[in-house]
N, C-alpha and C positions, 0 to 999 in steps of 0.2 A: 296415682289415680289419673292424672291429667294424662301422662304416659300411654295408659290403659285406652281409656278414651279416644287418645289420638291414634292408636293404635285401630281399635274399633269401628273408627271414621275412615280409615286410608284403609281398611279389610272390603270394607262396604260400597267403597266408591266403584269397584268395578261392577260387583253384582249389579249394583243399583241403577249404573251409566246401561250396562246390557239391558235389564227390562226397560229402561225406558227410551231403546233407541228400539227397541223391537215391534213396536205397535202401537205406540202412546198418539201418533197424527191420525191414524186413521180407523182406527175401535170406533170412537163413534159414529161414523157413517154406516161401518158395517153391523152393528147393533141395532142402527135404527132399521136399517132395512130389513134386519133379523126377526124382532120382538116388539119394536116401535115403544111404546111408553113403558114398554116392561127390559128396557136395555139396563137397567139400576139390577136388575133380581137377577138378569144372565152375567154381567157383570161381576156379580157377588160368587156364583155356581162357580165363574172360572175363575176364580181369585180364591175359592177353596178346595179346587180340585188342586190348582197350581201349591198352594198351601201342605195339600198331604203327600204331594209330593216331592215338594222340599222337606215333607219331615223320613221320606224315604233316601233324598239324599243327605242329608246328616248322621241317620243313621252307620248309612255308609261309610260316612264320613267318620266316625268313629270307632264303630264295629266292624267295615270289611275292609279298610285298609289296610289296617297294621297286620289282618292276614292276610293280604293279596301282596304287600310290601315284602312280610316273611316265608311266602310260598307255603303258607300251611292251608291257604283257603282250598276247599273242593274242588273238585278239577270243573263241574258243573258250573260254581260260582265265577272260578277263573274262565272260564269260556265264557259267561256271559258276559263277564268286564271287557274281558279282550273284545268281545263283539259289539258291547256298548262302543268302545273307544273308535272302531270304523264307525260307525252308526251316526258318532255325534260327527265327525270330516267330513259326512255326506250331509249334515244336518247344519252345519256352519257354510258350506259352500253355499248350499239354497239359500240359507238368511242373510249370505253378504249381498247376494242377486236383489233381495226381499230390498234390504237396506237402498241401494244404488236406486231400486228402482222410485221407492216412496222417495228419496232424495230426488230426481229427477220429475217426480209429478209434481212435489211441492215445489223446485226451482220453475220451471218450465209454465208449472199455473202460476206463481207469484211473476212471475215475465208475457203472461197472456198469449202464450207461443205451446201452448200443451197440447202436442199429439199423439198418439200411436207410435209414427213413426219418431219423430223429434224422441220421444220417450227411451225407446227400443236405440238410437242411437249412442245418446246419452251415457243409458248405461252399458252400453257396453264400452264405451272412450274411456272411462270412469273404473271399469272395473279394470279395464285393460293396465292402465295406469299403475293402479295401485300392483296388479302382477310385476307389471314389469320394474315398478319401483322395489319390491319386495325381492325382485329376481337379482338387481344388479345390485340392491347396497345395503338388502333387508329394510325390515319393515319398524325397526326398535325409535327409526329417527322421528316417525308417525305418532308413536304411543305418547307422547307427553298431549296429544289432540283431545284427548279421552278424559282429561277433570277439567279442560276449557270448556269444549264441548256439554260436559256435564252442569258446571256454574251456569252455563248460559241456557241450557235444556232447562235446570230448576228455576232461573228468574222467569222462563219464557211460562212454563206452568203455571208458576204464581200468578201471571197477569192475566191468562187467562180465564183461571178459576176467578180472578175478582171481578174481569170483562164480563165473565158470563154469570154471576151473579149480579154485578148490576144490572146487565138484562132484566136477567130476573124477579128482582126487586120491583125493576119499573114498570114491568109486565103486571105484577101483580098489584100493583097501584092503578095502572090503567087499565086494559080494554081485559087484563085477566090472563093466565095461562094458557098457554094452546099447547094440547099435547096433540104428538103424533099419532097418527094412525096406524091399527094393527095390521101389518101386512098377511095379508092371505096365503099363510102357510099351514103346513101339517107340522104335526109334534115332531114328525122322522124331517122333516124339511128347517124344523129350528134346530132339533136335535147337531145334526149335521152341519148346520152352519155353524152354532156357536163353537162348537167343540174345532171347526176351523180355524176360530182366531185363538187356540193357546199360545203361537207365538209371542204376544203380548205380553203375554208374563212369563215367556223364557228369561234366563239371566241366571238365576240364580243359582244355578249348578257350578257357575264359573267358581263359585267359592271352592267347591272341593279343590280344584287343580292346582291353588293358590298355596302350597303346601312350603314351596320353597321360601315364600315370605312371610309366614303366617303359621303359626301353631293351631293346634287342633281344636281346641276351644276357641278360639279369636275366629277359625273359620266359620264354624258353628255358626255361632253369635251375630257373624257377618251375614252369614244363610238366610238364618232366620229375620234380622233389622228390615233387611233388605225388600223381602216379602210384605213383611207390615207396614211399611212407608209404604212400598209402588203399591198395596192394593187399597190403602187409605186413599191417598190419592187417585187413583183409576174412579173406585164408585165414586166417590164427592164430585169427580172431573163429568163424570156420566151421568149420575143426578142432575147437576148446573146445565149440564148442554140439553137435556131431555128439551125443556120448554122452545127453545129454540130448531130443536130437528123436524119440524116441520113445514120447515125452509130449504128441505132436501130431496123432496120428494120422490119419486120412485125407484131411479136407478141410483145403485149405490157411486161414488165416485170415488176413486183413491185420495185426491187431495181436496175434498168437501171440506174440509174442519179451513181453510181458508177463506170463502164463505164465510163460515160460521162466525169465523173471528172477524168478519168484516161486518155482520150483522150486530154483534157485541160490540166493537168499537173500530174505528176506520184507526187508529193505534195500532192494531193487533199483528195484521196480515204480513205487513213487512217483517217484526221483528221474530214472528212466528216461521218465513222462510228462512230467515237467515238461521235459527235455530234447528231447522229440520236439515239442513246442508252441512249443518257439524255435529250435531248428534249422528245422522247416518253416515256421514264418515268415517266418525270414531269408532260407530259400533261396527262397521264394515272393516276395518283396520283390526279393531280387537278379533272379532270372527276370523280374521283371515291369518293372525297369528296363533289364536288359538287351534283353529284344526291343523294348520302346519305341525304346532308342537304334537299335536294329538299321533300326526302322520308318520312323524318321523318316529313318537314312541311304539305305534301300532306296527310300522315295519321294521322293527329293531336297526334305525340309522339305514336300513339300505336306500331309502331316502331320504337329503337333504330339506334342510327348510328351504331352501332358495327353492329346489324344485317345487316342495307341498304347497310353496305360495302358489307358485305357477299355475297346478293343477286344480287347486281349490280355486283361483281366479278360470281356470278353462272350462270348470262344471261350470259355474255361476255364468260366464256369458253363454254358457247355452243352453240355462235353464232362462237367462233373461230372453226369447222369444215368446213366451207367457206373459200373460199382461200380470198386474201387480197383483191384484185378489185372488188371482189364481196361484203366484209365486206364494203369496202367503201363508191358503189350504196346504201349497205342497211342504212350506218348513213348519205349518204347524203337525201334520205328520210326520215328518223327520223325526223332531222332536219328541214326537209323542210316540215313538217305535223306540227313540233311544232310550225317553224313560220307563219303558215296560221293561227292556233289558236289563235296566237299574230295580225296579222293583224284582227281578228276578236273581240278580247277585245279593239282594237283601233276604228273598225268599229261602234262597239255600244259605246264609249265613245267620239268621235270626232260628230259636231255637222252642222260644213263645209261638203254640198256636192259637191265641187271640192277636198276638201282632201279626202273625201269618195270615189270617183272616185278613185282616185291615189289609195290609200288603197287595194281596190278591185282591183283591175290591178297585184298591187303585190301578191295579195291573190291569184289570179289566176293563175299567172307564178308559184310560190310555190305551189299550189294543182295536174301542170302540174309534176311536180319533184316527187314530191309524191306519183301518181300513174303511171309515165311509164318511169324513170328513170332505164338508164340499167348498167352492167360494160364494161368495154371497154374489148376489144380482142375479 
């Protein structure tokens, strides 16, 4: 039983580290500027779309492997995987960009030196780095970065959900709650925005790939933990910060939640950078191994990893001349193309049309994301 468990815990720890290096610093500013007091009810929308669509990849995980593995899947189903598999090396390069670059707003503002330029430099030093670390000795020496980075992401949450509850508390003891104000958008203008921040609750798909260490069931299992923790935490983290966001006022900023935490408690800010510089790391290191393996299986070895690092690091710095909100829209569209192509190797492998329905429903919300997802501000 302890065995199992432990097993369960060490399946989980990647998924888990992925969603929460992917958007956990900055949802709440882009929420606020979104929906304003109703950030808790968009928050819940994307935390259930991302939900059916981890139950799309499980599926997968169970039913279209073992025919994709044995060559008996559709040649239909097989081409979407195949084309999933590019989809997501384009969709890992843009979120290492995503990751450097939230790493670099939250450095740069935690040091009061936060520019455009200073930003735009940063990361690309940063991204550069890691290619070229990945190029001359690989990248396997990085990966032990990723359950540090993780322990010290989870204490760094914790403090904050208690910071911003005692706000909270004291608020409602004294002068009372102040919620934010609703920004003056149209239903196609929140539509659009929120459906930009799925990157947030990326991650979870990581489970599938994890085949060689993990059996089929324990992936599962890991799939789905994974999702229930990060969205527990995402609304509870976005309820608590509500009373507080309107300390944010109009323009949305990439590293506001520093603020925030400095409003919560003069405690917060430091240990909140320090944690945003090694969660994006790690999650930037994992992405960047990740699509390499993706790369080299997509080009049957005619490309090396040492290359895939290379080229996955050469997209990312030239998709980092976009500032961060907009790097974001673009990986939450990546993402959200890869997993239509996934609800599409499930559509021609599932044999149910009531699951086909559902299937398609999700394929549909994610083809919406796809093509008209915007950035906020």
């Amino acid at each position: 039983m302890k065995e199992n468990t432990k097993k369960i815990i060490g399946a989980t720890a990647t998924p888990l580290a992925s969603i929460f290096g992917s958007g956990f610093l900055v949802i709440a500013p882009i929420l606020a500027g979104a929906v304003g007091p109703y950030a808790w009810l968009a928050m819940i929308c994307v935390c259930l779309l991302a939900y059916a669509m981890g139950n799309v990849i499980r599926f997968n995980i169970r039913n279209a492997e073992p025919l994709l593995e044995a060559g008996t899947a559709s040649h239909r189903a097989t081409f979407f995987e195949r084309s999933s598999d590019i989809a997501l090396v384009i969709a890992y390069a843009i979120s290492v960009c995503l990751y450097i670059r939230i790493l670099a707003a939250f450095l740069l503002g935690g040091l009061g030196i936060d520019t455009p330029l200073n930003e735009h430099i940063l990361t690309v030093a940063v991204i550069s780095i890691i290619g070229l670390i990945g190029y001359t000795k690989g990248l396997d020496m990085l990966q032990n970065i990723e359950k540090i980075a993780l322990g010290v992401t989870l204490i760094i949450i914790v403090a904050l959900l208690a910071g911003f509850a005692f706000y909270d508390v004291n608020a409602l003891k004294g002068p009372g709650i102040q919620l934010p104000k609703m920004p003056d958008h149209s239903w196609w203008q929140i539509l659009t925005i929120v459906g930009g921040t799925l990157i947030v609750v990326q991650g979870f798909e990581t489970s599938r790939y994890l085949e060689e260490e993990f059996d089929t069931d324990t992936r599962i299992r890991s799939c789905r933990l994974s999702q229930i923790v990060s969205a527990v935490v995402y609304v509870v983290f976005i309820m608590l910060s509500i009373p507080l966001m309107h300390f944010l006022g109009k323009k949305v900023e990439d590293n506001a939640l520093i603020m925030l935490a400095g409003k919560a408690s003069v405690l917060l800010p430091v240990p909140l950078v320090i944690a945003a510089v090694l969660s994006q790391i790690s999650a930037a290191v994992a992405d960047t191994i990740g699509g390499g393996g993706n790369m080299v299986e997509a080009t049957k070895e005619h490309v090396d990893s040492r290359h895939a690092y290379l080229l996955i690091c050469g997209v990312a710095v030239m998709v980092a001349f976009f500032n961060t909100l907009t790097v974001l829209t673009l990986a939450s569209r990546a993402f959200a193309f890869y997993y239509t192509l996934q609800c599409l190797v499930a559509f021609n492998v599932s044999k149910n049309p009531a699951q086909r329905f559902g299937i398609a429903l999700v394929a549909a919300a994610l083809g919406f994301i796809t093509f008209f997802a915007v950035p906020a501000g």
